[in-house]
N, C-alpha and C positions, 0 to 999 in steps of 0.2 A: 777858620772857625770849625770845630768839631761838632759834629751832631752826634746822638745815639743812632748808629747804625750795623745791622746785622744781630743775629741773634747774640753774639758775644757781647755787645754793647745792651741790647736788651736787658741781659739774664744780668751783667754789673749793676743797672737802674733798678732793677726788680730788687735785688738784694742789698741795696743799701743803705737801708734800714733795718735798726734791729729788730722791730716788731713785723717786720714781713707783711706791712699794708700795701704796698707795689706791687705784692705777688697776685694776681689778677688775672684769671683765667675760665674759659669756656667751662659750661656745664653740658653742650649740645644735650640738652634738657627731651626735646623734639626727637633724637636719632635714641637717647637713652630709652624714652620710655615705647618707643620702636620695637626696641631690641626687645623688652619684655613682652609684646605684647607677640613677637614673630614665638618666643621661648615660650611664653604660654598657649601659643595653636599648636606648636611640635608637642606638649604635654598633653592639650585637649586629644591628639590625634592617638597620639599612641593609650592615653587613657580609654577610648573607644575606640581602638582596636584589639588592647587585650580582653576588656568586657565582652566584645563578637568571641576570643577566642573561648574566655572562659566558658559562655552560656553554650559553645559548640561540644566544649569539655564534658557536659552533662550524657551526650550521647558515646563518648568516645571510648575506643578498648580499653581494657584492663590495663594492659601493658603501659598504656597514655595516661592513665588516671596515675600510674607508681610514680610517674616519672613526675608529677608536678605534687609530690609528696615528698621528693629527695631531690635534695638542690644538686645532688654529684651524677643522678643519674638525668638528670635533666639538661647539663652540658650536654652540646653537640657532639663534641669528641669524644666520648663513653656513651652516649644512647646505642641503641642496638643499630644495627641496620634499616629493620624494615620499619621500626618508628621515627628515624631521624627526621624525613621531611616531616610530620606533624608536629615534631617540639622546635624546630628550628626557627622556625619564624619567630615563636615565642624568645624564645635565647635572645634574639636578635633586639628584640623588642625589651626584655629588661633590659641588656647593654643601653640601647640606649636609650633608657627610662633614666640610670645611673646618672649618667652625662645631664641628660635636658635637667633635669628636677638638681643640679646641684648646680649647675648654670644658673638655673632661674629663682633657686634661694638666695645666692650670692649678689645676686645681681640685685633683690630686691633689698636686702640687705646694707647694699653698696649706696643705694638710691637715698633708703633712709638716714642712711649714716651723711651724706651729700646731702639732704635739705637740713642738715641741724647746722652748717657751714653758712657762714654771717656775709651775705650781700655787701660789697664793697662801699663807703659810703657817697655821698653826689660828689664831694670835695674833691676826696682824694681821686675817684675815678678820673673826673677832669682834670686832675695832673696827669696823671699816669696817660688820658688822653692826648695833650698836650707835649708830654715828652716824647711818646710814640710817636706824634707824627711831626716832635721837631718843631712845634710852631715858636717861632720870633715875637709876633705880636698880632692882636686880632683880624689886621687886613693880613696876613699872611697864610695861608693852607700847611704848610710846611713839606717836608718828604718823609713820608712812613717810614718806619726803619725796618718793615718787613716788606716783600713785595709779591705780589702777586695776590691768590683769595687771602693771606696775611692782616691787609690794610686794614680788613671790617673786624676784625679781633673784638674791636670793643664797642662795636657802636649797639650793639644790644642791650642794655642796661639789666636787664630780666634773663638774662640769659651766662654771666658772669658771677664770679664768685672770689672770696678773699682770701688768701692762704695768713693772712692777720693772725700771730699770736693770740690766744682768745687770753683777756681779763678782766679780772672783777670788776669793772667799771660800774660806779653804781649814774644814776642819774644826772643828778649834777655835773661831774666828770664829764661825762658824756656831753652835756648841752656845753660845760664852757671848751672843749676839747673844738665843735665842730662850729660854735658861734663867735667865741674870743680868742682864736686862736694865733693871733697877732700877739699876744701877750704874752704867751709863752712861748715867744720863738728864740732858736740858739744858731750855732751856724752849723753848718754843714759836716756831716760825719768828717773823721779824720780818713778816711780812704778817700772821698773823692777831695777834699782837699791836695790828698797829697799826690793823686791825680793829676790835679790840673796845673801841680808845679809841676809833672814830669810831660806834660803837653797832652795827656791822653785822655783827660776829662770833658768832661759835658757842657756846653756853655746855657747849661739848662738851668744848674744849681742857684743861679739868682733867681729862678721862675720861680722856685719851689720853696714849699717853708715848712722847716723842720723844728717843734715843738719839744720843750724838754717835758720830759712823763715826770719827773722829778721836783720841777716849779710846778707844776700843775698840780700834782697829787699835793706838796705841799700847802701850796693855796685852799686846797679843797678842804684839809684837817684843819686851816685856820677859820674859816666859813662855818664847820660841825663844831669845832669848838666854842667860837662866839653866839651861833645859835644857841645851843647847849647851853651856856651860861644864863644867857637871856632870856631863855624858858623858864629855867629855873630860879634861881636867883633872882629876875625880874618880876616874878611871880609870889617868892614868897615878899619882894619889899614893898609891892602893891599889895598883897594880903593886910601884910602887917600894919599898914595904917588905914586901912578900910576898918568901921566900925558896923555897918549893915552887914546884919548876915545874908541878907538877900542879894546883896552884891557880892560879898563874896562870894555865893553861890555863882554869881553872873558871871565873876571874873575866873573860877575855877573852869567851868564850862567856855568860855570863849579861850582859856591859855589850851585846854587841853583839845580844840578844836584846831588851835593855832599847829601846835605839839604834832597831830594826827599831818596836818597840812604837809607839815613839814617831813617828816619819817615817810607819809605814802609818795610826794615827789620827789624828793630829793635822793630816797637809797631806793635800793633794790629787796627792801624787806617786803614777807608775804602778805597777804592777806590776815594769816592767824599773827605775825609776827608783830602785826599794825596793832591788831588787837590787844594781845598782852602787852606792847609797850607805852600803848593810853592808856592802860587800866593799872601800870604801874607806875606813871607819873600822875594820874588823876587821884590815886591814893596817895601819893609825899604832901602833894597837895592840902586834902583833906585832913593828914595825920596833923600837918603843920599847922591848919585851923584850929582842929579839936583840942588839938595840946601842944607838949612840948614848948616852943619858943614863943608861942601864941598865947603861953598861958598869959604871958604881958601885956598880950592886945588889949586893949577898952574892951570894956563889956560891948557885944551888937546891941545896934538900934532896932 
């Protein structure tokens, strides 16, 4: 029986999906923001040291004053002689002003570009859990397929991050994606299929359940479309036989309460997007009332 083992076995599991949700790795979040704060004492330091030199600068020769007014005579290698030991420190001190401050923009940089990176979700982690250490079934541990400090890769949860294809997933999507995802399962990439005829696959691939994006999204535009309908459409056939105008006041305001329900959970529309698109169904609404098809309604009670 094969297991995932070694990193070559790994880095195949990781990859065998094409949205890249497997790929699942350390942020060392703790040593990261380390590093920034070691790059930011090397800046405090040298920022208050050039400030000692400058406020010394105020007393200092003629000759010392030209040289921190021309960057070519302020190199060490062209200062004169008998000034070199007082610009030198300085030189040394912008060199590496250079380095620290472009270290430590990069890096901050780097940080923020890494927190907009989407946290793995509880699901998938515990596979990828699961595959990593091999496990058979719940009374089993399994064997890690990395060894040594390796094993704890993942038991961080907060510490982890998803190299996941990012897409436009709007809400919905999203909930039946991580809650019904038994409904949209298909079989297993054709690589490890064709794997495991050649003996070199995983005997993981029945653990695991691979989701088609294609049934799902489909499902999702048949769910927007009969919403849709039945906003609409449902709306104007209950208008149309209502004779109170105070009700159809009621029924305008509770479809377009319905309307809003629906748009602010179900997509990923904004806040202003919410807005204009209840105020341009709560007008079809209205226009359908006042006129148009309505002109047939019975007189309101």
């Amino acid at each position: 029986m094969e297991y995932i083992s070694g990193y070559q076995g790994l880095a195949r599991f990781m990859v065998r999906d094409k949205d890249r949700s497997p790929c699942i790795f350390r942020t060392f979040d703790r040593l990261a923001v380390r590093n920034l704060l070691y790059l930011q004492s090397e800046l405090l330091s040298i920022e208050h040291r050039l400030e000692a030199l400058d406020h010394a600068d105020i007393r200092a020769s003629m000759d010392v004053k030209a040289c921190l007014r021309d960057w070519n005579t302020m190199k060490v290698e062209e200062a004169d002689e008998s000034i070199r030991c007082q610009i030198e420190e300085r030189a040394q001190l912008v060199q590496k002003l250079k380095m620290a401050m472009r270290d430590y923009r990069e890096m901050l940089l780097l940080e923020h570009q890494i927190r907009a990176i989407e946290r793995p979700s509880q699901r998938t982690l515990e596979a990828v859990r699961n595959c990593f250490n091999n496990v058979k079934s719940s009374l089993s541990p399994g064997v890690p397929a990395l060894d040594g400090l390796n094993t704890s890769i993942f038991d961080n949860a907060d510490d982890l991050i998803s190299l996941k294809i990012a897409t436009d997933d709007d809400r919905l999507t999203r909930f039946l994606q991580n809650t019904f995802p038994v409904f949209f399962a298909k079989r297993a990439p054709e690589s490890d299929v064709e794997a495991q005829k050649r003996g070199i696959g995983s005997n993981l691939d029945s653990q695991l359940l691979y989701y088609s994006e294609r049934r799902l999204h489909a499902f999702v535009v048949f769910i927007y479309i009969a919403l849709a309908s039945c906003l609409l459409f449902g709306a104007m056939f209950n208008l149309y036989f209502v004779e109170s105008n105070t009700k159809r006041l009621g029924f305008i305001a509770g479809y377009t309460i319905a309307f809003a329900i629906c748009v602010g959970f179900l997509t990923n529309a904004r806040r202003a997007e919410i807005f204009g698109a209840c105020a341009a169904y709560a007008a079809v609404l209205v226009v359908f009332v006042s006129g148009g098809l309505s002109g047939n309604m019975p007189p309101g009670g």
